[in-house]
PyMOL CGO cylinders between C-alpha atoms (Angstrom):
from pymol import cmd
from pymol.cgo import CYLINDER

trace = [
    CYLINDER, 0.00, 0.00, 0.00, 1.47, 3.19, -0.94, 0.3, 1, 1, 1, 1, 1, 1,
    CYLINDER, 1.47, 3.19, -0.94, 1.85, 5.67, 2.16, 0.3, 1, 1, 1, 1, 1, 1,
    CYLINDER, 1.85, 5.67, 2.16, 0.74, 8.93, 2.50, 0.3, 1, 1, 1, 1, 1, 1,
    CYLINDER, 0.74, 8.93, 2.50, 3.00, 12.03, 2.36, 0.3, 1, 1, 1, 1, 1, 1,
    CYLINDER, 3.00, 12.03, 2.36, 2.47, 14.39, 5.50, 0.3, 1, 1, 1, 1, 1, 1,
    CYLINDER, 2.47, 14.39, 5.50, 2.33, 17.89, 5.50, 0.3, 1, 1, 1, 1, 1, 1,
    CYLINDER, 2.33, 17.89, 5.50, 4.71, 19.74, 7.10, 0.3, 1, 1, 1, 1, 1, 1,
    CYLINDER, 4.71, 19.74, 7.10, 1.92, 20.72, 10.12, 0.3, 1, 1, 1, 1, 1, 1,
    CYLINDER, 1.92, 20.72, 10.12, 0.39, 17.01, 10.03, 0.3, 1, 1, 1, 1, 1, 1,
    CYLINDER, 0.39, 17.01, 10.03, 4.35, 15.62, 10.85, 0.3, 1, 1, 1, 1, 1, 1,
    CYLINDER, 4.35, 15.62, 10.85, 4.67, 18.72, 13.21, 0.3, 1, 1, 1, 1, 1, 1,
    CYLINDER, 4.67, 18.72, 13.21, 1.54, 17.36, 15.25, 0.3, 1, 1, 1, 1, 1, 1,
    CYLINDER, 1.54, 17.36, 15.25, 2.70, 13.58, 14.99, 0.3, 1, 1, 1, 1, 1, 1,
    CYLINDER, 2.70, 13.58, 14.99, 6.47, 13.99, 15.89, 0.3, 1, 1, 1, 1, 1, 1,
    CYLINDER, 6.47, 13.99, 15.89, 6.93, 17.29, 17.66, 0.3, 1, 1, 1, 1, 1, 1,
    CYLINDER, 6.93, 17.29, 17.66, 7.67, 16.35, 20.90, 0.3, 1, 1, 1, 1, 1, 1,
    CYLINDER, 7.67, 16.35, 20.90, 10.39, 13.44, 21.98, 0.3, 1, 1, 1, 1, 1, 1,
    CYLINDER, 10.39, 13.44, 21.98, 7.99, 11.08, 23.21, 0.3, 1, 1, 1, 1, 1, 1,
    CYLINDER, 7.99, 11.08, 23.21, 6.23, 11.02, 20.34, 0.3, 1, 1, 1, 1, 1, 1,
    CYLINDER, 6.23, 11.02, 20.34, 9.21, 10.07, 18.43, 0.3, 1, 1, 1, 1, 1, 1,
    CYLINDER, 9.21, 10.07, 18.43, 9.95, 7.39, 20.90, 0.3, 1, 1, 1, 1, 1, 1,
    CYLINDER, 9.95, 7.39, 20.90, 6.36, 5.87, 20.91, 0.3, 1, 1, 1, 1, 1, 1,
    CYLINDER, 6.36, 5.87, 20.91, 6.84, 5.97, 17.19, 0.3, 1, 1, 1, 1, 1, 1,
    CYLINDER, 6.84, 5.97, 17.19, 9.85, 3.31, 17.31, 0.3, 1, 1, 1, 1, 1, 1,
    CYLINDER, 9.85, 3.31, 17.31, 8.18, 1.49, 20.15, 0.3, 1, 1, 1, 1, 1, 1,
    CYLINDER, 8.18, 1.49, 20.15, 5.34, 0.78, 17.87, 0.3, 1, 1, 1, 1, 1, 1,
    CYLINDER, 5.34, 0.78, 17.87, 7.82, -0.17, 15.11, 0.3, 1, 1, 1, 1, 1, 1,
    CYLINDER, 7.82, -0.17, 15.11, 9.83, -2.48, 16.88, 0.3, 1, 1, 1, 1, 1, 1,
    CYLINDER, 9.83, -2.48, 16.88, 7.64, -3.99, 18.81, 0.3, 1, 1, 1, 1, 1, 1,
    CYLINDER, 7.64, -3.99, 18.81, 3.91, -3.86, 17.26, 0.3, 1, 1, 1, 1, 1, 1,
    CYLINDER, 3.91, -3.86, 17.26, 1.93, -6.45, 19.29, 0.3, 1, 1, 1, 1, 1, 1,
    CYLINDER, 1.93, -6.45, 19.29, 3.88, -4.85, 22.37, 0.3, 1, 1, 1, 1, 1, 1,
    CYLINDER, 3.88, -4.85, 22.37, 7.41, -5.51, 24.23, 0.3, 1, 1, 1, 1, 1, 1,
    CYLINDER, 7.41, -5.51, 24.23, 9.08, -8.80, 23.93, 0.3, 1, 1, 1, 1, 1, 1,
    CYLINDER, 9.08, -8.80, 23.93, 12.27, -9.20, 25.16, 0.3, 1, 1, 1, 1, 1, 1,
    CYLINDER, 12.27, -9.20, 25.16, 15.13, -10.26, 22.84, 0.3, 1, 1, 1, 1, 1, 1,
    CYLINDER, 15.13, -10.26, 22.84, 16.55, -12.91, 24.98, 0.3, 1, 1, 1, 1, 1, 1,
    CYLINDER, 16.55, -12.91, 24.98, 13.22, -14.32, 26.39, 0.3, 1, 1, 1, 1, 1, 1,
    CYLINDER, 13.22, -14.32, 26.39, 10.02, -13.12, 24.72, 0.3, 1, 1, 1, 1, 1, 1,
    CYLINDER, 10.02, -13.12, 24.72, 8.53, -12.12, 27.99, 0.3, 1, 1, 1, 1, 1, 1,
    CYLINDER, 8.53, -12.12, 27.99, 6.27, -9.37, 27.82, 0.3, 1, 1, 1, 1, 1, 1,
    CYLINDER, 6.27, -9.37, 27.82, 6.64, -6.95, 30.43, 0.3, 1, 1, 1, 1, 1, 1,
    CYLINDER, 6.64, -6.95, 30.43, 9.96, -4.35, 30.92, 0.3, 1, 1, 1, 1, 1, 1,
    CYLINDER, 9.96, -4.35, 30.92, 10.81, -1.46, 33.04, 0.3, 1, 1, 1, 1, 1, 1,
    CYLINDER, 10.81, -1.46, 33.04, 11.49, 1.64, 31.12, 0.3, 1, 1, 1, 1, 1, 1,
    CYLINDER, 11.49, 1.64, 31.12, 14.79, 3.35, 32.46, 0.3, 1, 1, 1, 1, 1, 1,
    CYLINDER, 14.79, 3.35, 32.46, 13.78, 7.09, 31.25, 0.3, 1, 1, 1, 1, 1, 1,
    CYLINDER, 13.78, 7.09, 31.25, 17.40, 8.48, 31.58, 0.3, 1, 1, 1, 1, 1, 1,
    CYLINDER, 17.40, 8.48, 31.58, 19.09, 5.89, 29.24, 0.3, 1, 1, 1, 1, 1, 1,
    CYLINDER, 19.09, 5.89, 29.24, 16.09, 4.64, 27.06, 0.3, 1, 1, 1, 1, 1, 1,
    CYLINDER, 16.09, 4.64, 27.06, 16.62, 0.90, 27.87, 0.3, 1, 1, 1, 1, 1, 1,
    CYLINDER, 16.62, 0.90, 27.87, 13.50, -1.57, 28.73, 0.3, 1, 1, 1, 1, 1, 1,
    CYLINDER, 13.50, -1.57, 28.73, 15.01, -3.81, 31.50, 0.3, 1, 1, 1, 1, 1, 1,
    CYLINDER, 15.01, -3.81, 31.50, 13.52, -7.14, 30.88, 0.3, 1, 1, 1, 1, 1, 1,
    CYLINDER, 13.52, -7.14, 30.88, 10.99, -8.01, 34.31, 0.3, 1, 1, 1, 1, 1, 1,
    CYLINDER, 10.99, -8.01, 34.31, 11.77, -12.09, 33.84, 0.3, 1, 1, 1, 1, 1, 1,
    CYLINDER, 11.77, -12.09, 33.84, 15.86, -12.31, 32.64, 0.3, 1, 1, 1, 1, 1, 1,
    CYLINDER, 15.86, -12.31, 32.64, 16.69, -8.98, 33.18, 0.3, 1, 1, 1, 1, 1, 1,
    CYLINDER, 16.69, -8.98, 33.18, 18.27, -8.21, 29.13, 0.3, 1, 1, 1, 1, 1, 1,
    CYLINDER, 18.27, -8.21, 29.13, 18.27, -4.66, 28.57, 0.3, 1, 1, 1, 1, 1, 1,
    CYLINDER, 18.27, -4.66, 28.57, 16.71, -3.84, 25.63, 0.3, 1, 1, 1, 1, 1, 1,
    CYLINDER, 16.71, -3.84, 25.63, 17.86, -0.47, 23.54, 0.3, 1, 1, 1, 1, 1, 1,
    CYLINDER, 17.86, -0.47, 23.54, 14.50, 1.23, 21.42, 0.3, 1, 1, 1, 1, 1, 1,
    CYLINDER, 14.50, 1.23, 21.42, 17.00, 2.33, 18.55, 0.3, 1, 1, 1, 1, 1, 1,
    CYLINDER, 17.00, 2.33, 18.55, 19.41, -0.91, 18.70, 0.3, 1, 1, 1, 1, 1, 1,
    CYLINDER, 19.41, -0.91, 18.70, 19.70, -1.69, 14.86, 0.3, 1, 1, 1, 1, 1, 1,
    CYLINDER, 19.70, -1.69, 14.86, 19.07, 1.57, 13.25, 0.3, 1, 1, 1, 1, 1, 1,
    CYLINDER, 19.07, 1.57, 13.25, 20.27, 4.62, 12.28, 0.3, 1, 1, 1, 1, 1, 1,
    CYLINDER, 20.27, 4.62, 12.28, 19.34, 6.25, 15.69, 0.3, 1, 1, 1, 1, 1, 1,
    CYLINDER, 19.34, 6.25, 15.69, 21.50, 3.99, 17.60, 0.3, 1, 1, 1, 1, 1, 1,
    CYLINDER, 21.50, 3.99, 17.60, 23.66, 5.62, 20.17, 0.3, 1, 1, 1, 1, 1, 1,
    CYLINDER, 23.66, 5.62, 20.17, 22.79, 8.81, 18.67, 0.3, 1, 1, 1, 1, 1, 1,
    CYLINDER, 22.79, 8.81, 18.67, 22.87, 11.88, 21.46, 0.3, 1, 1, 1, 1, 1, 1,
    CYLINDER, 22.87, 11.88, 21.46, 20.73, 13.52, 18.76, 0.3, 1, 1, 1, 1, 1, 1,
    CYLINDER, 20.73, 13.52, 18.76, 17.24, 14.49, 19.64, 0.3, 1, 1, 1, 1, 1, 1,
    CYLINDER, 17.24, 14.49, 19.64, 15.08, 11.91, 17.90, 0.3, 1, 1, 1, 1, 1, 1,
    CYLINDER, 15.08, 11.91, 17.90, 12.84, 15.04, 16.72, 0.3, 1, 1, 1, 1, 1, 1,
    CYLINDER, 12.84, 15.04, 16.72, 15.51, 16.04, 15.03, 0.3, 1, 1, 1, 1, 1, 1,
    CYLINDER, 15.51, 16.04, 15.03, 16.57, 12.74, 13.00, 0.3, 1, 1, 1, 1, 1, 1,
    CYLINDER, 16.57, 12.74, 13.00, 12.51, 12.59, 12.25, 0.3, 1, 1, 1, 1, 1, 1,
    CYLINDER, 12.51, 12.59, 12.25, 12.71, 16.05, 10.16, 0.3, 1, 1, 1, 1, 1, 1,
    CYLINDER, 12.71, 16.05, 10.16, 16.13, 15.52, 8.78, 0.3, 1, 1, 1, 1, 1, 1,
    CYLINDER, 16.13, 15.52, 8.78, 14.85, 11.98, 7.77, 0.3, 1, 1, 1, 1, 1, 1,
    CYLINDER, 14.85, 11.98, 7.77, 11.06, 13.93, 6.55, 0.3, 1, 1, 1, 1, 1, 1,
    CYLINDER, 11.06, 13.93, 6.55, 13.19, 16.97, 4.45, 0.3, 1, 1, 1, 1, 1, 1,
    CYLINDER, 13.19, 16.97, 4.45, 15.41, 14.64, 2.60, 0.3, 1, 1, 1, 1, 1, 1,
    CYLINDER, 15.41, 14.64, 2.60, 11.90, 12.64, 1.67, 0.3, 1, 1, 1, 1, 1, 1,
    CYLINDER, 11.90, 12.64, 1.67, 10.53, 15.51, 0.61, 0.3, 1, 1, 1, 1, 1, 1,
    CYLINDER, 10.53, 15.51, 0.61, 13.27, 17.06, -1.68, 0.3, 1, 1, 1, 1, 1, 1,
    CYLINDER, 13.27, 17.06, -1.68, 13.14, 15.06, -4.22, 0.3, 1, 1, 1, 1, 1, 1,
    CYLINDER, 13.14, 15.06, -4.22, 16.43, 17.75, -6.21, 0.3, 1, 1, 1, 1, 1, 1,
    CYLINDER, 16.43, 17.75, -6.21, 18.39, 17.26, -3.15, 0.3, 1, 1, 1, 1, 1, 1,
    CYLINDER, 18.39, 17.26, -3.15, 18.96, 19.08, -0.53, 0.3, 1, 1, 1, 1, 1, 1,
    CYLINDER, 18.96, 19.08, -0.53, 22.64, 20.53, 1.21, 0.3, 1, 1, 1, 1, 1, 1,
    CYLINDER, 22.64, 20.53, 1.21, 23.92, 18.88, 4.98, 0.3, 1, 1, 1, 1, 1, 1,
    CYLINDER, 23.92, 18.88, 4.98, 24.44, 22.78, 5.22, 0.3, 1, 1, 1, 1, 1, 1,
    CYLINDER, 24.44, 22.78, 5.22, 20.76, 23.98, 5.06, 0.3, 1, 1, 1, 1, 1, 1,
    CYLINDER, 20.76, 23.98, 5.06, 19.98, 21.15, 7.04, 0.3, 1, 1, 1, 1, 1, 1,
    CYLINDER, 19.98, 21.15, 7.04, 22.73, 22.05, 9.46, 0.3, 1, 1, 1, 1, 1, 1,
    CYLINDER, 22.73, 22.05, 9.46, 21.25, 25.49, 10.40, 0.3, 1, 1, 1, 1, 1, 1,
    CYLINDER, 21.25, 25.49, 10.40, 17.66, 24.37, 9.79, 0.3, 1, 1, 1, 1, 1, 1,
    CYLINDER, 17.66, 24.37, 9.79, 17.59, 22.01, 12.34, 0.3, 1, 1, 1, 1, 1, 1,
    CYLINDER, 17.59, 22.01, 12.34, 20.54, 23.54, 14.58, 0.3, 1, 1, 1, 1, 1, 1,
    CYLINDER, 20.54, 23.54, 14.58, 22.77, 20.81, 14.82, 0.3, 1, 1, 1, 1, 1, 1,
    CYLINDER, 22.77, 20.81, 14.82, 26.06, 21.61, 15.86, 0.3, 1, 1, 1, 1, 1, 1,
    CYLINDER, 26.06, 21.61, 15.86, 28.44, 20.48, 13.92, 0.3, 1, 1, 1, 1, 1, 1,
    CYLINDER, 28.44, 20.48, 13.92, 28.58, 19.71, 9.90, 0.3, 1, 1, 1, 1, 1, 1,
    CYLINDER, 28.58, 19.71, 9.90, 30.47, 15.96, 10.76, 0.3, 1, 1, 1, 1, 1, 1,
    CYLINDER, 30.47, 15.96, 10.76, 27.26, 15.43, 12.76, 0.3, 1, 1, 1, 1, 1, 1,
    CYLINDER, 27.26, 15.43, 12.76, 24.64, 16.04, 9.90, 0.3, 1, 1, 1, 1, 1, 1,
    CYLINDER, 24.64, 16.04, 9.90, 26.71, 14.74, 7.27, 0.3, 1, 1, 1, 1, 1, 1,
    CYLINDER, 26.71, 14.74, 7.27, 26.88, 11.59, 9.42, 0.3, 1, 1, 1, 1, 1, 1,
    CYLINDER, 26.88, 11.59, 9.42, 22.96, 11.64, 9.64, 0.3, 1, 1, 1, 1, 1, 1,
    CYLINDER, 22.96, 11.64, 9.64, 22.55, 12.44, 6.11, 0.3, 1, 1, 1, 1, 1, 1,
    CYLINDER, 22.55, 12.44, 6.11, 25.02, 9.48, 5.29, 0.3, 1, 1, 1, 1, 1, 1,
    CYLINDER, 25.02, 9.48, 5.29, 23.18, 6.82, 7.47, 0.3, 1, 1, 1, 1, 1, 1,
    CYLINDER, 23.18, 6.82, 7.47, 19.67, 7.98, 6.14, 0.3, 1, 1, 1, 1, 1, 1,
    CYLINDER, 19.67, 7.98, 6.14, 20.56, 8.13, 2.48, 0.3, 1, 1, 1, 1, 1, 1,
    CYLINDER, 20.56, 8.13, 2.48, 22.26, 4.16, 3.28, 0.3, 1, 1, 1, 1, 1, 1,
    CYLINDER, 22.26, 4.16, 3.28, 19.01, 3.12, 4.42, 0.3, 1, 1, 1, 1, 1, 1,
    CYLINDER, 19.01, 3.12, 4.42, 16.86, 4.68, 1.84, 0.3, 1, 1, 1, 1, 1, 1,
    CYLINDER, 16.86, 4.68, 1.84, 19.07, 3.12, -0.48, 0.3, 1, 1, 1, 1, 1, 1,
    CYLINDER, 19.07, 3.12, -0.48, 18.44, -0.55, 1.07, 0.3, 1, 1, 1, 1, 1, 1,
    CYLINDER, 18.44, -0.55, 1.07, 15.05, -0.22, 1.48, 0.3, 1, 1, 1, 1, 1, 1,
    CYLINDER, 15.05, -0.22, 1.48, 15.03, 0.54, -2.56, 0.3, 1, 1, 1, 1, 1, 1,
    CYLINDER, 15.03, 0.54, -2.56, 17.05, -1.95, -3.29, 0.3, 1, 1, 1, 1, 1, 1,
    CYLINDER, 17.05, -1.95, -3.29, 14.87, -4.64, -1.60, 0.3, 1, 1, 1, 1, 1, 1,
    CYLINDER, 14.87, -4.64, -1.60, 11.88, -3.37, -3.23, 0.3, 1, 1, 1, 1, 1, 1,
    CYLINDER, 11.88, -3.37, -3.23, 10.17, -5.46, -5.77, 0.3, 1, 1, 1, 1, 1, 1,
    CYLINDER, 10.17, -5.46, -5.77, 7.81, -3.94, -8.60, 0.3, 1, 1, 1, 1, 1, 1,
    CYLINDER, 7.81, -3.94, -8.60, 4.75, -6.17, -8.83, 0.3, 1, 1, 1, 1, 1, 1,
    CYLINDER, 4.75, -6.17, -8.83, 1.32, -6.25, -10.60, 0.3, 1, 1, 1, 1, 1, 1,
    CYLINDER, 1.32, -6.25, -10.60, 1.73, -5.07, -13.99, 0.3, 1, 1, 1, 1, 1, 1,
    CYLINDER, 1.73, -5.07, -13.99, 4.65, -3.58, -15.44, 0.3, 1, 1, 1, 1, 1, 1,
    CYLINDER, 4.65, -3.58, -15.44, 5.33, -1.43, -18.59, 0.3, 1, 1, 1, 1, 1, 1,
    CYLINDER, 5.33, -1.43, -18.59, 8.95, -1.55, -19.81, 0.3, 1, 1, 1, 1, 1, 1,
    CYLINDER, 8.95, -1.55, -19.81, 10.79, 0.33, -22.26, 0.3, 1, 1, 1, 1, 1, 1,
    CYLINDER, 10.79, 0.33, -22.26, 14.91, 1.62, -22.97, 0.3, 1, 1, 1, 1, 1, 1,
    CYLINDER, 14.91, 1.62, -22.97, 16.55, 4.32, -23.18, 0.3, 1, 1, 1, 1, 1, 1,
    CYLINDER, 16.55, 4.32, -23.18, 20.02, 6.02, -23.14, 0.3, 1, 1, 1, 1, 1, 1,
    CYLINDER, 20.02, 6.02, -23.14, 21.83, 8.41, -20.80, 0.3, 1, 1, 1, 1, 1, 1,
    CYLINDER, 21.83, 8.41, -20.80, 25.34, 10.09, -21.01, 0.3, 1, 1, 1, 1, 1, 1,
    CYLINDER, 25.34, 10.09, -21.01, 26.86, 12.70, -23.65, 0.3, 1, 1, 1, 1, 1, 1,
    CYLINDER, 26.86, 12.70, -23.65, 27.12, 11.49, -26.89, 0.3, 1, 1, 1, 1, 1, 1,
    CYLINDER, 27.12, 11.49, -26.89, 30.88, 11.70, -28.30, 0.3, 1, 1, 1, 1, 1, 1,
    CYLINDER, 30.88, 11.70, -28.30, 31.56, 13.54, -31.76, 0.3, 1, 1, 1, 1, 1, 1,
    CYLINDER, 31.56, 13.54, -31.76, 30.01, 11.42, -34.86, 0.3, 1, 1, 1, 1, 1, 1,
    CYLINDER, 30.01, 11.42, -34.86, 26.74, 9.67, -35.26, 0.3, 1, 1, 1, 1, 1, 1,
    CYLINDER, 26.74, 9.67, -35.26, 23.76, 11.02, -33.39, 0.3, 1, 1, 1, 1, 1, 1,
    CYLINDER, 23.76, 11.02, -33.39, 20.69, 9.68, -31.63, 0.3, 1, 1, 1, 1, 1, 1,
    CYLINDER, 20.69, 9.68, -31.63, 20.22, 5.83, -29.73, 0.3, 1, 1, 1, 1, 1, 1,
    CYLINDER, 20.22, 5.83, -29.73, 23.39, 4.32, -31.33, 0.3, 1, 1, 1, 1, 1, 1,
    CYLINDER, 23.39, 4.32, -31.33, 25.77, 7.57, -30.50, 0.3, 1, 1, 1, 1, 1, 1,
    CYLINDER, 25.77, 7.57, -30.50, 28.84, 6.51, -29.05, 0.3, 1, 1, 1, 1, 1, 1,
    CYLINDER, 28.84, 6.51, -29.05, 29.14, 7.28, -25.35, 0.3, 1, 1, 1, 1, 1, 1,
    CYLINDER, 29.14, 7.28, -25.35, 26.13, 6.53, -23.96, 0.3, 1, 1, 1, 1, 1, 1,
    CYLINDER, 26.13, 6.53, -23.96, 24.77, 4.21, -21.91, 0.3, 1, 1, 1, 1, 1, 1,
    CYLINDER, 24.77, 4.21, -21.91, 22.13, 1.58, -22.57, 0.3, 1, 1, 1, 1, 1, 1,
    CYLINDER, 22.13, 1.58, -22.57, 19.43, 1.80, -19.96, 0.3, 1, 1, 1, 1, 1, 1,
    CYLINDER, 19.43, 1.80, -19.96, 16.04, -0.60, -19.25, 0.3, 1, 1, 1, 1, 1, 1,
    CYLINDER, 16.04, -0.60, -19.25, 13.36, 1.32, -17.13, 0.3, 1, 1, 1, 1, 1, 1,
    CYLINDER, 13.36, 1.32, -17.13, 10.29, -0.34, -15.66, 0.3, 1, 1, 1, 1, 1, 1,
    CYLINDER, 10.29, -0.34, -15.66, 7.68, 1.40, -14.37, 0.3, 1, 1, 1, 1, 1, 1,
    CYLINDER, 7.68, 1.40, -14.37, 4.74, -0.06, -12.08, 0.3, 1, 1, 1, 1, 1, 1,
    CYLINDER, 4.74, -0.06, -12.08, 1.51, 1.29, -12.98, 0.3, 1, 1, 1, 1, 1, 1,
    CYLINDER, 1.51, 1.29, -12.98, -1.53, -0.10, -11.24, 0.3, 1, 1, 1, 1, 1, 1,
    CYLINDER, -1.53, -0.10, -11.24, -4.96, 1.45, -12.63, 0.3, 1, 1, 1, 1, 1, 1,
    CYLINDER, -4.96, 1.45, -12.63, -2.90, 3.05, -15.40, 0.3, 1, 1, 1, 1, 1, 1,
    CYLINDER, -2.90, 3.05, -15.40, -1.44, 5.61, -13.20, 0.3, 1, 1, 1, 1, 1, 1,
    CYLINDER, -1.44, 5.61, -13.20, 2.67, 5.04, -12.86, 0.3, 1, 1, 1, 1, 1, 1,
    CYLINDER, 2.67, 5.04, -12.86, 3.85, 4.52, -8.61, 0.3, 1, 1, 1, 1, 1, 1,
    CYLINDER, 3.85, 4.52, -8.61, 7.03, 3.06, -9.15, 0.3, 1, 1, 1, 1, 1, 1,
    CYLINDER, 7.03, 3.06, -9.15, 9.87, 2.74, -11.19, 0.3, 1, 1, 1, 1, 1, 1,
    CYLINDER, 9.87, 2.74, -11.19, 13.50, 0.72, -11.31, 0.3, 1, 1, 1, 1, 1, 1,
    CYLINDER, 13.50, 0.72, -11.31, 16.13, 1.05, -13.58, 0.3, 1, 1, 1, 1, 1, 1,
    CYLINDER, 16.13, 1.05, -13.58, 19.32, -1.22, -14.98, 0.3, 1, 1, 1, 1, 1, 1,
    CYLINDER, 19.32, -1.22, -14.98, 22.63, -0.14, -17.35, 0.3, 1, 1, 1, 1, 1, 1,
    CYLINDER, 22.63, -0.14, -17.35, 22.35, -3.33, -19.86, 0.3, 1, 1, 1, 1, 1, 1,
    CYLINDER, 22.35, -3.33, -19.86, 25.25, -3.82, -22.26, 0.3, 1, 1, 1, 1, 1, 1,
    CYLINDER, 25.25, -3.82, -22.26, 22.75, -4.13, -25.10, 0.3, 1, 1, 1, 1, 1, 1,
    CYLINDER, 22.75, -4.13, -25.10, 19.42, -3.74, -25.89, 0.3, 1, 1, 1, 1, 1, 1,
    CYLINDER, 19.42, -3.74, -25.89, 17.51, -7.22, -26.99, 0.3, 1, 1, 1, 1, 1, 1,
    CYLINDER, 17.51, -7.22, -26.99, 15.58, -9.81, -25.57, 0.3, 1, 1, 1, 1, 1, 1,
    CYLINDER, 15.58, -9.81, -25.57, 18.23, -12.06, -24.83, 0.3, 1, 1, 1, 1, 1, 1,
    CYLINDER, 18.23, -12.06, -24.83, 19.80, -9.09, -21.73, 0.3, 1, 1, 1, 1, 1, 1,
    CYLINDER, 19.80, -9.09, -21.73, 16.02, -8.25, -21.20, 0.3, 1, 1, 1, 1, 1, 1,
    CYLINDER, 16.02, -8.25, -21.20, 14.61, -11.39, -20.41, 0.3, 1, 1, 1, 1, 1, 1,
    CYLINDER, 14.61, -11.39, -20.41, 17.13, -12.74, -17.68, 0.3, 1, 1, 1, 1, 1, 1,
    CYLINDER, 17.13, -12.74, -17.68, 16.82, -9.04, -16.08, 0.3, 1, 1, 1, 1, 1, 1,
    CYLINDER, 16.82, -9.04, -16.08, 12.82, -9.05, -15.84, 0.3, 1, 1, 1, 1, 1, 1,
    CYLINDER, 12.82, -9.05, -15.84, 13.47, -12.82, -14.33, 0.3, 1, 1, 1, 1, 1, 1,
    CYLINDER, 13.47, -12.82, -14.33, 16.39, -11.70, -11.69, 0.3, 1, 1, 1, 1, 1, 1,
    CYLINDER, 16.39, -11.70, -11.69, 16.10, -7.95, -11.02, 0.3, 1, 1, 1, 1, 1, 1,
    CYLINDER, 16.10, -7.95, -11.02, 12.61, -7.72, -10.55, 0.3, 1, 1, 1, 1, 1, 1,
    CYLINDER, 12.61, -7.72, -10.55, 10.92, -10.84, -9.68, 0.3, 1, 1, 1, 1, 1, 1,
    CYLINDER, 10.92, -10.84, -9.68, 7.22, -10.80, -8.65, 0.3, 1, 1, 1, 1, 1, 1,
    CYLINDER, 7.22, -10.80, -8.65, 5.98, -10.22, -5.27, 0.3, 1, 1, 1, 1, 1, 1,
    CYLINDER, 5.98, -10.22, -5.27, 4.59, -13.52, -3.28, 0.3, 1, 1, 1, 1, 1, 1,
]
cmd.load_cgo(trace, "trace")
């Protein structure tokens, strides 16, 4: 299901505050509520000052950002959440440096860290992403073509296969792949491998 974008006030009201943020992850780690990573029980104390749940049965301290980009961060969650909501929503890019003073982070090695870390895990979550239903294909080529013949057989550019997912006729997502030619025998194996269906 394809989610909906907020507005800048609707993420304001949803992850202003801290706890918000927190409850956020809580609900994303652990949807049908705590369960401890070393026993599955289901009850914890919360210790406030270092955001661990302490197990109530074995004791295992469990961290709410352990195994993501907010671990060990002493960066206020708030502000990950609208670093992690403007780089969404800038779909030209945007600079660490008008993040930097946007969201008053200290230091540039700090927000370029962030930036790096978020941009990593956009970029896995992409790359795990299959296109599914029906799927309209079709090549083209990128790069500067080199002096001499013009058009899709210039010299210097390269040989690209985009697919495009387009449920009711309206495109949602796309994936692209540098083939070394253009024909069904490079097509085929990519459809097959790159972008199997969905179970």
């Amino acid at each position: 299901m394809q989610q909906k974008t907020l507005s800048l006030l609707q993420f304001q009201k949803r992850f202003g505050t801290e706890k918000a943020c927190q409850k956020h992850l809580f609900r994303l780690r652990w949807p049908e509520g705590f369960s401890c990573p070393r026993c599955q029980h289901g009850e914890a104390y919360f210790h406030r000052t270092r955001h661990l749940y302490h197990c109530k049965a074995c004791g295992y301290q469990a961290s709410l950002t352990a195994g993501t980009v907010f671990h060990k961060t002493r960066t206020p969650l708030t502000k990950w959440f609208w670093m992690i909501w403007l780089i969404g929503r800038q779909k030209s890019g945007i600079s660490m440096l008008s993040l930097q003073r946007m969201l008053e982070i200290k230091t540039y090695k700090t927000v370029w860290t962030m930036g790096h870390k978020i941009r990593q895990a956009l970029a896995a979550r992409e790359a795990d992403y299959k296109l599914a239903g029906l799927i309209e294909m079709d090549d083209t080529y990128f790069g500067a073509a080199k002096p001499g013949k013009r058009g899709r057989g210039a010299a210097g550019k390269a040989k690209v296969v985009v697919a495009v997912e387009t449920p009711a006729d309206k495109p949602r997502f796309a994936a692209m792949r540098m083939v070394p030619r253009v024909s069904r025998a490079e097509i085929q194996p990519l459809v097959r491998d790159a972008w199997p269906p969905r179970r």
